[in-house]
C-alpha positions as CSV (number, residue, x, y, z in Angstrom):
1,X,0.0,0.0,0.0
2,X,1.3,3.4,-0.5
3,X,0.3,7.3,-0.8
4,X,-0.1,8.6,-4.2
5,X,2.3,10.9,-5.0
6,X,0.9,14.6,-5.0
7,X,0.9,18.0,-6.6
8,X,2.2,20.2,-3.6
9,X,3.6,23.8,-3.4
10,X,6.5,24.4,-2.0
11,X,6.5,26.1,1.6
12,X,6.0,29.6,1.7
13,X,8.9,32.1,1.8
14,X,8.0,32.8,5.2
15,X,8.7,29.5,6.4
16,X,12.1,29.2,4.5
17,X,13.1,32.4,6.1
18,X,12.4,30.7,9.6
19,X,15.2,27.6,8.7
20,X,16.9,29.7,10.6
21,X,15.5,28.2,13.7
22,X,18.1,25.3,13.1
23,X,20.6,27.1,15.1
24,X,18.8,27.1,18.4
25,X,17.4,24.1,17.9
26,X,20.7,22.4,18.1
27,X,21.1,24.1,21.8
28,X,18.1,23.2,22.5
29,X,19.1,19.5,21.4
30,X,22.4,20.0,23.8
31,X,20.4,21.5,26.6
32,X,17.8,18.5,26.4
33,X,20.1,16.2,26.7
34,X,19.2,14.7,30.0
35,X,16.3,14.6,30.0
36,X,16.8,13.0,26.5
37,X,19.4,10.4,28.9
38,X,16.0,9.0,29.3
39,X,14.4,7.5,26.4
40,X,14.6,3.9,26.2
41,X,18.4,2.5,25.1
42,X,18.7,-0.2,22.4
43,X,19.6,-3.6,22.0
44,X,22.5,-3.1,20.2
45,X,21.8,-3.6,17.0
46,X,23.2,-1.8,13.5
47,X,21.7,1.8,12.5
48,X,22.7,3.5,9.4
49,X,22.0,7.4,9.5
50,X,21.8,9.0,5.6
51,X,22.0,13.0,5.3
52,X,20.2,14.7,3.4
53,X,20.8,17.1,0.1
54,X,24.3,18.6,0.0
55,X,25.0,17.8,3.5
56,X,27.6,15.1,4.8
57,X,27.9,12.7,7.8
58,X,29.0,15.7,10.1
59,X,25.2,16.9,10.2
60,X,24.2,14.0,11.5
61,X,26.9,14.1,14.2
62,X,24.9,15.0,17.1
63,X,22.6,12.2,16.5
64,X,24.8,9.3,15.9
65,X,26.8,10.5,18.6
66,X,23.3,10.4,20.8
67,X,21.6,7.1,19.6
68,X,25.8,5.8,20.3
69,X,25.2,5.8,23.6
70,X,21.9,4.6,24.2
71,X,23.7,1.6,22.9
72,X,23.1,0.9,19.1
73,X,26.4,0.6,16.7
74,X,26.2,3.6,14.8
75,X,27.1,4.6,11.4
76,X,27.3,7.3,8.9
77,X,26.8,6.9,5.0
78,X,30.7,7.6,4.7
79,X,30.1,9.1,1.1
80,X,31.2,12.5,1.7
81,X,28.8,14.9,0.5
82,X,24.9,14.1,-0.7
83,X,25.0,15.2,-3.9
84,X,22.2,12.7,-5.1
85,X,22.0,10.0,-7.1
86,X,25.7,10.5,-9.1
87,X,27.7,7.0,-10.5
88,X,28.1,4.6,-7.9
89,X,26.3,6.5,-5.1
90,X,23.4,3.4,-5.2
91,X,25.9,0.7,-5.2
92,X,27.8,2.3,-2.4
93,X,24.9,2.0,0.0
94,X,24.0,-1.2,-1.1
95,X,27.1,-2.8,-0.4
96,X,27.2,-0.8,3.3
97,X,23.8,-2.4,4.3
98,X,24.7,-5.8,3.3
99,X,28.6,-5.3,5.0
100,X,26.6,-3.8,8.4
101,X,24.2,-6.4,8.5
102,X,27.1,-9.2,8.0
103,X,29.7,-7.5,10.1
104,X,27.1,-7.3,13.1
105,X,25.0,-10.6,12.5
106,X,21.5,-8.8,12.2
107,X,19.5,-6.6,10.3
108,X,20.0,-3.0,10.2
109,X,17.7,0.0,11.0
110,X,17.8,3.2,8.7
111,X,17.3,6.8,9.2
112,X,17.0,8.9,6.7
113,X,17.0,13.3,6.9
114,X,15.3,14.6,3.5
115,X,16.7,13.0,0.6
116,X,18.9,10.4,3.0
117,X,15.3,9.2,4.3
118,X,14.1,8.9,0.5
119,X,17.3,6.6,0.4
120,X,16.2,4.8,3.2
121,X,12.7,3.7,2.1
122,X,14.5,2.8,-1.6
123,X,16.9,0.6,0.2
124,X,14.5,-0.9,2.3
125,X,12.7,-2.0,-0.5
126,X,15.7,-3.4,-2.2
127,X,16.9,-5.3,0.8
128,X,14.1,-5.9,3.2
129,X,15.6,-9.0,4.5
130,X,18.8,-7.4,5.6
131,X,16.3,-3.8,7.3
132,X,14.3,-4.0,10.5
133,X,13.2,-0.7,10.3
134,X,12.6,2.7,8.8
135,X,12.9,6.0,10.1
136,X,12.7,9.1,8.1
137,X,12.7,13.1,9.1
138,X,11.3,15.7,6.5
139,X,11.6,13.4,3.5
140,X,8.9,13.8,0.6
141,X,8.6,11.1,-0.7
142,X,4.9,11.5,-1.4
143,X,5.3,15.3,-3.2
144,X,5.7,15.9,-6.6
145,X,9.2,16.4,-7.7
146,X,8.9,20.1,-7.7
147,X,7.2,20.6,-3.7
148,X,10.2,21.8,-2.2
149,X,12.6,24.4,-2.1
150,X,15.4,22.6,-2.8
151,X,14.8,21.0,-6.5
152,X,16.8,23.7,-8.2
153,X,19.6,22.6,-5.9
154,X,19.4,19.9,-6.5
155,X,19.5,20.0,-10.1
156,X,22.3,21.4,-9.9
157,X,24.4,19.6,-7.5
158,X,23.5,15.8,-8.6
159,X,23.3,16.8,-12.4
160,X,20.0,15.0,-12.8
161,X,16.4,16.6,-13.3
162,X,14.4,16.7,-10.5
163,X,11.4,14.8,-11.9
164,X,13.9,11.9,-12.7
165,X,13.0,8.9,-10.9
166,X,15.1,5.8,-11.0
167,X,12.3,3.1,-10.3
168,X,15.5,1.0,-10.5
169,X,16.4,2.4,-7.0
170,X,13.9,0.4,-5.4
171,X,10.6,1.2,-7.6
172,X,8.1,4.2,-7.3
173,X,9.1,6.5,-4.1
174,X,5.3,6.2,-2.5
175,X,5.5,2.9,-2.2
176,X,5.5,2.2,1.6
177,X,8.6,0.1,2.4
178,X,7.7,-3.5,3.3
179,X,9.2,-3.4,7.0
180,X,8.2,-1.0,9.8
181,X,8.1,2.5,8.6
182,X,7.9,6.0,10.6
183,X,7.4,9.0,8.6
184,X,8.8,12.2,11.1
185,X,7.2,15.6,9.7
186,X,6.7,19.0,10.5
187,X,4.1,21.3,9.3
188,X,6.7,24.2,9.9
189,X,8.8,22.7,7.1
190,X,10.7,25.6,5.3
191,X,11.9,22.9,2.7
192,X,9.7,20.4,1.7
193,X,5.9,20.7,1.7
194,X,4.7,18.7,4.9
195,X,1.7,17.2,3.6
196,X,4.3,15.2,1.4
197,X,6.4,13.9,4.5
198,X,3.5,11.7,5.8
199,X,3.2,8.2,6.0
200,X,-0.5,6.6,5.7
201,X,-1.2,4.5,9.1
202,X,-1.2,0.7,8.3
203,X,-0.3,-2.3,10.8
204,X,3.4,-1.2,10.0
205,X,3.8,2.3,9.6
206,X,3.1,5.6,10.9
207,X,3.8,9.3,10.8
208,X,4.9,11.5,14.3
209,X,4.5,15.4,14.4
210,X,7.4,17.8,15.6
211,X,7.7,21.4,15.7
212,X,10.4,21.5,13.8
213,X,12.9,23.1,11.4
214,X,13.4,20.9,8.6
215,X,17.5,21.9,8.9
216,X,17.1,21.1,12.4
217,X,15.1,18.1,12.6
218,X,17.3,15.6,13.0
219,X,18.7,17.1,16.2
220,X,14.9,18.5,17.9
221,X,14.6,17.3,20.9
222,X,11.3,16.0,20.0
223,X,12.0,14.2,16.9
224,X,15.2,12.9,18.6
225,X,13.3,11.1,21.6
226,X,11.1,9.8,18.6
227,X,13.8,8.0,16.9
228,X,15.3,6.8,20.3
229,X,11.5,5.5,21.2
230,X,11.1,3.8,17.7
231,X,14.4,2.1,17.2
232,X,14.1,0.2,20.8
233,X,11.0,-1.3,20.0
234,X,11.7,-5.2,20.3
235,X,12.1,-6.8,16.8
236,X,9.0,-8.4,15.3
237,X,7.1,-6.1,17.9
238,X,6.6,-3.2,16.5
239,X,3.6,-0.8,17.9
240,X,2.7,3.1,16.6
241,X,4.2,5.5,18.7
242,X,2.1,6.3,22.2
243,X,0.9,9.6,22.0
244,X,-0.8,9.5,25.7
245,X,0.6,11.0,28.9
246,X,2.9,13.6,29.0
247,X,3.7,12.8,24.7
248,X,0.5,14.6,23.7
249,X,1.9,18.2,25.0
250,X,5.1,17.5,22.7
251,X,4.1,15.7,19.3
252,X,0.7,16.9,17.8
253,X,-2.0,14.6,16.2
254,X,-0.3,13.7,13.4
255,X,-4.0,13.1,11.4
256,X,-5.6,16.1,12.7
């Protein structure tokens, strides 16, 4: 089952003005940090973190360096900068799935931020035998090629139009990966139209609300304690995330 992909705007100018929130939300990520100290830890088990457009494995330094110590064996893409899909970019990641999942005896979670989470959900597809899990924060993988404010970089940068899509890579980007799948989103996007970041609800997948940056979401606080919550959950026994309690003053109804 998937979403159809859709016809979205981008966000407004407004909100890409207020990316700028990215700053302090990276002190507010250091600030939270214990109380962050106590989301569940992990079992141990492989996670693969993917950047997103243009960026590198040093943006996703904070949160490797987090979900590190609540136990799981970390790592980045370690191909430099995201400059999409160029020669040998796909086969790279392949062969760094299969060697984590060999090297560690199990299969691998991944976490994607923007165009590292549409990764994600591609190699997921490819390889759901050696992925427990998906996790992806602000990636549109059910917007038109063109609902972002980003596609002219990215045109640029990976040499490749934006309405380009490799259905080698996996097939058609809606598709809903076939292991357990949480879509992270924020209506405050200033990059990628929000409603295209959203996951449909099945038995296996799910979308979380943050008020979020999208250049800061993958060190929020909130979306942070998300990803710790999701990736602890036991193998095979995978539940939504539990908006009750205390959780319902922090992420919003994601369907409201």
């Amino acid at each position: 089952m998937a979403i159809a992909t859709q016809a979205l705007s981008p966000p407004s100018k407004t909100l890409m003005l207020m990316e700028g929130r990215a700053v302090s939300e990276l002190g507010a990520f250091l600030g939270a940090l214990p109380l962050l100290s106590l989301a569940p830890r992990g079992d141990g088990h492989p996670v693969l973190v993917l950047p997103g457009l243009v960026a590198s494995d040093a943006s996703t330094r904070p949160l490797r360096s987090f979900l590190r110590g609540r136990g799981y064996e970390v790592s980045g893409w370690l191909q430099g900068r995201n400059l999409g899909l160029r020669e040998g970019v796909q086969d790279g990641m392949v062969d760094l799935v299969r060697e984590l999942s060999d090297t560690h005896g199990r299969k691998i979670s991944l976490i994607g931020w923007s165009l590292g989470g549409l990764y994600a959900r591609q190699l997921a597809k490819m390889l759901p035998d050696r992925v427990r899990g998906v996790i992806t924060l602000g990636s549109p993988f059910a917007a038109g090629p063109k609902a972002t404010n980003a596609w002219q970089v990215y045109e640029m940068v990976s040499g490749r139009r934006a309405d380009e899509e490799d259905t080698r890579f996996g097939g058609a980007l809606a598709g809903t990966p076939p292991v357990p799948t949480t879509a992270i989103f924020s209506r405050t996007d200033g990059i990628c139209a929000w409603q295209g970041c959203r996951e449909q609800a099945t038995a296996t997948s799910e979308s979380i609300e943050v008020e979020s940056s999208h250049c800061g979401m993958a060190h929020h606080p909130a979306a942070v304690y998300a990803v710790a919550d999701r990736l602890a959950q036991p193998e095979g026994q995978w539940k939504p995330f539990d908006r009750s309690g205390w959780r319902s003053l922090v992420y919003p109804n994601p369907h409201r």
